[in-house]
N, C-alpha and C positions, 0 to 999 in steps of 0.2 A: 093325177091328171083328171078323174074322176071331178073332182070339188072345182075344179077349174072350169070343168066343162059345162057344171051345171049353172054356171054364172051367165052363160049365153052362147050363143053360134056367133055370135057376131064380134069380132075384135075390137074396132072402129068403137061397138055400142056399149060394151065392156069398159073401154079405156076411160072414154066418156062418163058413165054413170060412177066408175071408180074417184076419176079427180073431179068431179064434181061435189062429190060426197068427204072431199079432206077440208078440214076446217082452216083456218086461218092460226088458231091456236096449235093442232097438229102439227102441220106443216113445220110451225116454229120451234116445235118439241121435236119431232122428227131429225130436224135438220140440224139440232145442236149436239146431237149425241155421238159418241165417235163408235168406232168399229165394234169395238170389245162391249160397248153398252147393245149394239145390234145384236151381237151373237148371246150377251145375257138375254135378253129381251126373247130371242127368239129358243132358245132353248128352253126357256121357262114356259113360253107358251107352245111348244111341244108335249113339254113333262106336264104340265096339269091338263092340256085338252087330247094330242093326239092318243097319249099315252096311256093318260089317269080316267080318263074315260072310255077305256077298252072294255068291250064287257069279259067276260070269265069265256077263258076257252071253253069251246064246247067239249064231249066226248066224241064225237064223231069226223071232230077237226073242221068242222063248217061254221065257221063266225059269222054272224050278223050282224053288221051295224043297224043301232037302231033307229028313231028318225032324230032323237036329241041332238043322237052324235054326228050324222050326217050333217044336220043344221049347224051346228058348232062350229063344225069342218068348214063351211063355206063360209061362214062369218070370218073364220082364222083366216083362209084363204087370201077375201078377199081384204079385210084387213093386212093381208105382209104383201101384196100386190100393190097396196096405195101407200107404206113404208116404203116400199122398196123403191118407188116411183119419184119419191119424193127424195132419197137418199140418193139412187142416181140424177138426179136432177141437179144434186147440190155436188157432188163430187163432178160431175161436169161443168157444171160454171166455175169452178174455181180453176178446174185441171184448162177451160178453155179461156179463165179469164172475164168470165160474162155475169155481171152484178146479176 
């Protein structure tokens, strides 16, 4: 919720700067892949950013992230925010029928 939140306060200004920012190429890669290429997709970019860039436990049990990873984190973020926007977009016009 954290990475989400620092994308902005505003919904509305979030959604906007999100699909503004999806290409015309994306959108067409996006929208051709099916379920199982999403959940590769997305677990891979878990395992090498959320995961593979953890730093080393501490001793004290207090982790820091540090500002790479933070940054990472919202680029991920916002990156499966504008997947996902696009993928529900497509499984609704089909499920509603609307080219």
């Amino acid at each position: 919720m954290e990475f989400v939140e620092r994308l902005g306060t505003d919904p509305r200004q979030i959604a906007a700067a999100i699909v503004t920012g999806i290409s015309d190429d994306q959108w067409r890669a996006w929208s051709a892949d099916t379920v199982s290429d999403w959940t590769m997709e997305a677990f891979q970019l878990v395992r090498r950013d959320a995961y593979g860039r953890l730093p080393e436990p501490s001793a004290n049990g207090v982790d820091v992230l540090d500002a790479g990873y933070v940054e990472a984190a919202i680029l991920d973020v916002r990156l499966q925010l504008s997947r996902a926007g696009v993928r529900l977009a497509v499984v609704l016009n089909k499920t509603l029928g609307t080219p």
